[in-house]
DOZANU-468612 format. One line per 10 residues: number of its first residue (from 0); for each residue x negated, z negated, y negated of C-alpha. Coordinates in steps of 0.25 Angstrom, whole numbers. Layout:
BEGIN
NUM) X Z Y; ... .
***
This chain:
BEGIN
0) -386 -427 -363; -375 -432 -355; -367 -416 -355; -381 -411 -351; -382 -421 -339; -367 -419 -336; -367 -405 -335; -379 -404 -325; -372 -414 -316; -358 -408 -317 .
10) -366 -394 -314; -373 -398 -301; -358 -401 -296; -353 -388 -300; -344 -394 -315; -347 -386 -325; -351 -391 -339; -350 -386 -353; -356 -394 -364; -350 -396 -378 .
20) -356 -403 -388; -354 -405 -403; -367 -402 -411; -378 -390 -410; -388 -404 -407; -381 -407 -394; -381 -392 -391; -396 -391 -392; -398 -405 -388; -392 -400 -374 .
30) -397 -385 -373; -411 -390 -373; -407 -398 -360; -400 -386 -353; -386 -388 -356; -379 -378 -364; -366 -384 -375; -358 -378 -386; -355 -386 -399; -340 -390 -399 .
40) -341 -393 -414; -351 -402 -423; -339 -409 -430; -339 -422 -423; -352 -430 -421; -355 -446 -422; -362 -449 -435; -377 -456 -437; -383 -461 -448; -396 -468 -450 .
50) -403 -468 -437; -392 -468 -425; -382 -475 -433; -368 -471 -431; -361 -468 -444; -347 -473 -440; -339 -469 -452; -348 -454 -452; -342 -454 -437; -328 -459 -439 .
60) -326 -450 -450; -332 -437 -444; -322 -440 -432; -309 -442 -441; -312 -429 -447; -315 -423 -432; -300 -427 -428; -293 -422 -443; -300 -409 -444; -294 -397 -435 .
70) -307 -389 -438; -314 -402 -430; -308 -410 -418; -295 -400 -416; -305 -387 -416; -315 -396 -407; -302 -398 -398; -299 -384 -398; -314 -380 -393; -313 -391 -383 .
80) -303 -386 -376; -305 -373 -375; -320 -375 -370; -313 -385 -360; -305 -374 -354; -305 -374 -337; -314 -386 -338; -311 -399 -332; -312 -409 -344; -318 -410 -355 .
90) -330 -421 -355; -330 -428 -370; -345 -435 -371; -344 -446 -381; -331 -447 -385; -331 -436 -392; -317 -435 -402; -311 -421 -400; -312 -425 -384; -307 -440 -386 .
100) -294 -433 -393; -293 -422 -384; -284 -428 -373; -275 -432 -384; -272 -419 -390; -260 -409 -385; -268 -394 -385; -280 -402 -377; -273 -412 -370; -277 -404 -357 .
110) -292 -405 -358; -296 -413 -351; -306 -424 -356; -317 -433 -350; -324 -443 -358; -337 -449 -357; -342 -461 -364; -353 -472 -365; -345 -485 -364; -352 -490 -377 .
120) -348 -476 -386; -333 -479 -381; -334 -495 -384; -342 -490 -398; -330 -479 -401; -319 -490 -398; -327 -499 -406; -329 -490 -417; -320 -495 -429; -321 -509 -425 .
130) -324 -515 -439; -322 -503 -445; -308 -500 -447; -295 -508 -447; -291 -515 -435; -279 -505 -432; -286 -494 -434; -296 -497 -424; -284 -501 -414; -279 -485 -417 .
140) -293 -480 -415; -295 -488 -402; -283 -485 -396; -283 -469 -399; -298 -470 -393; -293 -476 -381; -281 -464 -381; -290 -455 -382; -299 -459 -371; -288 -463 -361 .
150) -282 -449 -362; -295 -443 -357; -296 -437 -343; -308 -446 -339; -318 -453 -345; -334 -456 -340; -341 -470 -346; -355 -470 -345; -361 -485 -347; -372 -493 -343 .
160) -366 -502 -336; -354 -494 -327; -350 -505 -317; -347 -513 -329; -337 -503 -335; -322 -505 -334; -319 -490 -327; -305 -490 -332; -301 -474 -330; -317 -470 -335 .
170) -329 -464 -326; -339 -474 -331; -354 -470 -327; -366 -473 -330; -374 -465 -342; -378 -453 -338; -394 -449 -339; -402 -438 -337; -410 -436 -325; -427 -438 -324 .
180) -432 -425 -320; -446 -430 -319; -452 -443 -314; -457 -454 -322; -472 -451 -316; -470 -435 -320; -465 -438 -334; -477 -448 -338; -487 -439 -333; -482 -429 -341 .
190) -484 -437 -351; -499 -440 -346; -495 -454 -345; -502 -465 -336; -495 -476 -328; -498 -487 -339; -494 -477 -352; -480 -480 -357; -470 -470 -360; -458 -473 -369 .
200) -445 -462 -370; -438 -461 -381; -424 -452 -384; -419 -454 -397; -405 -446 -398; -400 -437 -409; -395 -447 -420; -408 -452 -422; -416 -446 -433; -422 -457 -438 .
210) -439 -455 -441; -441 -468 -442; -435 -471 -427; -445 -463 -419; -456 -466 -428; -452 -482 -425; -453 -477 -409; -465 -470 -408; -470 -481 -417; -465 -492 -409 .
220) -470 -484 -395; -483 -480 -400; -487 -495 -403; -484 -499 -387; -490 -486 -380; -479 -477 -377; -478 -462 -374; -467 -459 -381; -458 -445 -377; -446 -446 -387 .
230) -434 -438 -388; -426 -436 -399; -418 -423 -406; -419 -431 -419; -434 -432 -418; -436 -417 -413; -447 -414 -422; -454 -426 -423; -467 -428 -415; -468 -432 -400 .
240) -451 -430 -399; -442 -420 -395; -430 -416 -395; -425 -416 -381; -430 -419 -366; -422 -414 -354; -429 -424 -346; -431 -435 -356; -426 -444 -344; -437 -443 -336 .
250) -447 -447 -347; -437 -461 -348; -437 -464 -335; -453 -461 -334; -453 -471 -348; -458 -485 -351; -448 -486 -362; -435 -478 -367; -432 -477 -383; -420 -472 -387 .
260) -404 -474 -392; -395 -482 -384; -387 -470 -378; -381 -471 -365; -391 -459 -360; -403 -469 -364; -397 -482 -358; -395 -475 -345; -407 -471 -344; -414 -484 -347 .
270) -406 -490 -336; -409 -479 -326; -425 -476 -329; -425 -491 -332; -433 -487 -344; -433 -498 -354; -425 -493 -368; -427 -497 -380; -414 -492 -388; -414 -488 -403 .
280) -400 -493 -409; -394 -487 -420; -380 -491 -427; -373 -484 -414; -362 -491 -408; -361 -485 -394; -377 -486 -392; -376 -501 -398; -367 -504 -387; -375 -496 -376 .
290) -387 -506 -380; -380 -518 -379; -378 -514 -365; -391 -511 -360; -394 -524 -366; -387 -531 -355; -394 -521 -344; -404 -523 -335; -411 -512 -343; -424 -514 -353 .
300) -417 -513 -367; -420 -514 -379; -412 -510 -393; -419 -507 -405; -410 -507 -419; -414 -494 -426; -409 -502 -439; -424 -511 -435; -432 -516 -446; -445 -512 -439 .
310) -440 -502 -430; -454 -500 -424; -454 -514 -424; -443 -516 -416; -445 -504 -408; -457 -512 -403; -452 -525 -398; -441 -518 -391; -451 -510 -383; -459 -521 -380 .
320) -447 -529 -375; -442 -517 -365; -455 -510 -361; -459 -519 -352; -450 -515 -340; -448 -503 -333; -436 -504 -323; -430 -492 -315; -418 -487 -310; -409 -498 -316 .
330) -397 -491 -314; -398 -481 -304; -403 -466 -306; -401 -455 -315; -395 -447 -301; -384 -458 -299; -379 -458 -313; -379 -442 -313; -370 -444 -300; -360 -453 -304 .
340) -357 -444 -317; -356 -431 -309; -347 -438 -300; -339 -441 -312; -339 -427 -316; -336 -422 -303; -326 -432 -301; -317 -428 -315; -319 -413 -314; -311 -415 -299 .
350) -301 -423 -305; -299 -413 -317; -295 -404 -306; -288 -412 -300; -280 -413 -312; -280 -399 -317; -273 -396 -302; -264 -405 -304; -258 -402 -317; -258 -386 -314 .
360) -251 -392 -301; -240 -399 -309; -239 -388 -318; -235 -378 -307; -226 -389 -302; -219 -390 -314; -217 -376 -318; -205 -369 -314; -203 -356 -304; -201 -345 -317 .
370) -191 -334 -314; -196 -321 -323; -183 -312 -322; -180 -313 -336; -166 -311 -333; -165 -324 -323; -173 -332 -334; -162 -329 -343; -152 -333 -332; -160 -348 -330 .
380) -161 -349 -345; -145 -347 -348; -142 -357 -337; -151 -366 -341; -145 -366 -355; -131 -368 -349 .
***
């Protein structure tokens, strides 16, 4: 979502984007909103088990062999840059590992990158052999993590909380969100709903798959009167979801309530719609985090373990506790955020530039006047033998 939204903003001013992503999902997952991509390859990918639960050693393993295998990362790296031709930089979403290296490696060293980062997915990849591996290993590992993002052109934060962020050399932003295209009266009376009914969104993201989760929310919604509209690629083919909605937005801000994970899409939007959230947790470090700081928000929050005895149950008594309320506009709009992360865009492309006339400007400073009579090049060469 966050490539869809940043290519229409960059569009607008002029910056063209092209979209690279790593499975035949994302593909689809972003044609259906109107943004075309091309799979770079399908060999790296954070691994789930059970129902959004990151399987650590899966993923570590996955990414050893990404870096060892030349039919892998090296080809990745290859394709990279020859698709980064003529551009700018190269934006890496997530911290990606072919893209974290990149700046490090000779034969790609001149592409540029530009990271961009939830707070809590870099404190969760720091963090991430903390217990799990010898003490000076994880030094190694954090100190090659911190290379590899230091050597990087830029790099954008998005967080919750920006004016608390220690800036440093990043961009930081707040998370970015799509913008309503309906208004909340338009969306419930498509829906054909009064001014007392109560409407509840729900956006459940790929990694869950789980039966028993939507059955546990429709359960849990059905019991307290909710319209439900629910989203969901893992639930495309059960009835009342689909897969996708360009506009979900709207139908969040138009809602009573908001289910979902605790991405950074769906905490921003809680805080901008004010809609109150009632977050499903899996065994996911950087969404862990995320929770924790909404906790501390002015925000109507509520976390629900996926790992709950009674899911339903729980389910339930978090609704209950965040229903009540409805506030709006805690944090601005939806424009203002779209603003502040084109003028970051704008901003590195100018300086890219700036960089790149620079350089071809040093270049040419540097290179000497070339005589091509053969014979006088013969002449200068003796001499300066001699």
């Amino acid at each position: 979502m966050r490539a869809h939204l940043v290519r229409g903003l960059c569009a607008v001013r002029g910056i063209d984007v092209d979209v690279v992503t790593t499975s035949p999902e994302g593909q689809a997952f972003l044609a259906g909103l109107g943004t075309p991509s091309v799979v770079l390859s399908e060999h790296f990918a954070v691994a789930f088990s059970g129902c959004h639960d990151m399987a650590r050693a899966k993923t570590d393993a996955c990414v050893l062999r990404y870096y060892l295998d030349p039919t892998r990362g090296l080809r990745d790296l290859w394709a990279l840059a020859r698709m980064a031709r003529g551009a700018s930089f190269v934006v890496c979403d997530s911290l990606h590992p072919a893209l974290l290296v990149a700046p490090l490696v000779p034969f790609v060293r001149r592409m540029r990158v530009v990271h961009v980062f939830g707070d809590n997915i870099w404190s969760a990849a720091h963090e991430n052999f903390a217990g799990r591996a010898p003490a000076w290993f994880e030094r190694l590992y954090k100190k090659a993590l911190a290379r590899m993002r230091d050597a990087s052109f830029a790099c954008i934060v998005h967080t919750i909380d920006p004016a608390a962020h220690e800036h440093g050399r990043a961009v930081v932003l707040p998370p970015i969100l799509p913008s309503p295209a309906r208004t909340p009266a338009a969306v419930r009376a498509s829906l054909g709903l009064g001014a007392h009914d109560r409407l509840a969104a729900v956006y459940l993201n790929p990694h869950f798959r789980d039966p028993a989760v939507p059955a546990a929310i429709e359960a849990a919604l059905a019991r307290r009167g909710f319209r439900m509209v629910a989203v969901g690629e893992g639930y495309a083919g059960r009835p009342g979801w689909a897969a996708q909605d360009a506009d979900l937005a709207s139908v969040v801000r138009a809602a009573d309530l908001f289910v979902s994970g605790a991405g950074m899409g769906a905490l921003a939007q809680a805080r901008v719609f004010g809609t109150p959230l009632v977050a499903l947790l899996g065994d996911q470090p950087e969404q862990q985090r995320n929770a924790t700081a909404l906790a501390r928000s002015r925000a109507p929050f509520a976390a629900v373990p996926l790992g709950a005895a009674d899911l339903e149950d729980a389910l339930g008594r978090a609704i209950d506790s965040v229903s009540r309320t409805h506030l709006h506009a805690l944090e601005g709009t939806a424009q203002e955020v779209h603003d502040a992360w084109a003028r970051a865009f704008t901003d590195l492309v100018t300086l890219a530039e700036q960089g790149a006339a620079h350089e071809e400007s040093r270049v040419h400073r540097l290179a000497r006047p070339r005589d091509e009579q053969p014979a006088r090049r013969r002449q200068v060469a003796r001499r300066t033998a001699a």
